[in-house]
N, C-alpha and C positions, 0 to 999 in steps of 0.2 A: 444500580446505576441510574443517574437523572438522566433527564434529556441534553443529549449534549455531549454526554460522556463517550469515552472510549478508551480502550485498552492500548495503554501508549507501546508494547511490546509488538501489540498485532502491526502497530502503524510503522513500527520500524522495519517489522519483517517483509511487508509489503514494499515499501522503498528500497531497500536490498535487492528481494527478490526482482523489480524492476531494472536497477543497474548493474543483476549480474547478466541481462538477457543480452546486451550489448548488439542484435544488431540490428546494422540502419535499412532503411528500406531507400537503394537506389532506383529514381524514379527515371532517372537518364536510360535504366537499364538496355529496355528496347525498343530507343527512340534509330530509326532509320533515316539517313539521306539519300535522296534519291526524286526519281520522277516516275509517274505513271500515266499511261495512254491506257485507251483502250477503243475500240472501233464498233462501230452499232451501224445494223443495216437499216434501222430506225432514221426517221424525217424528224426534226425539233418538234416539229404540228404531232406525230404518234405520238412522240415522249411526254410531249405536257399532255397530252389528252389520258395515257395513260397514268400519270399521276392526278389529274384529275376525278378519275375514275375512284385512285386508291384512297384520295383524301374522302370521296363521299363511304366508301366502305367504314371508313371510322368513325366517321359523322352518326352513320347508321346505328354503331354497338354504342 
């Protein structure tokens, strides 16, 4: 075989074998509606200071 070449049998079996797999991937599957809260006994001023904190820890590695 030159470069280039290929075994036209193998390329059919591969195309086959792909459209007998037939399934789809639903990406809708487990998309949710809805709303979420959530309550922190945290000040804004702790929150960002705490992310602050966490963004120099990666700074670090």
């Amino acid at each position: 075989m030159g470069f280039g070449s290929y075994d036209e049998s193998e390329q059919q079996q591969q195309t086959s074998d792909d459209e007998d797999n037939g399934e789809a991937v639903n990406v809708h599957e487990h998309d949710h509606d809805g709303q979420m809260s959530f309550e922190s006994d945290a000040s804004t001023d702790e929150l960002i200071s705490q992310l602050g904190s966490m963004k120099d820890e990666d700074d670090e590695e």
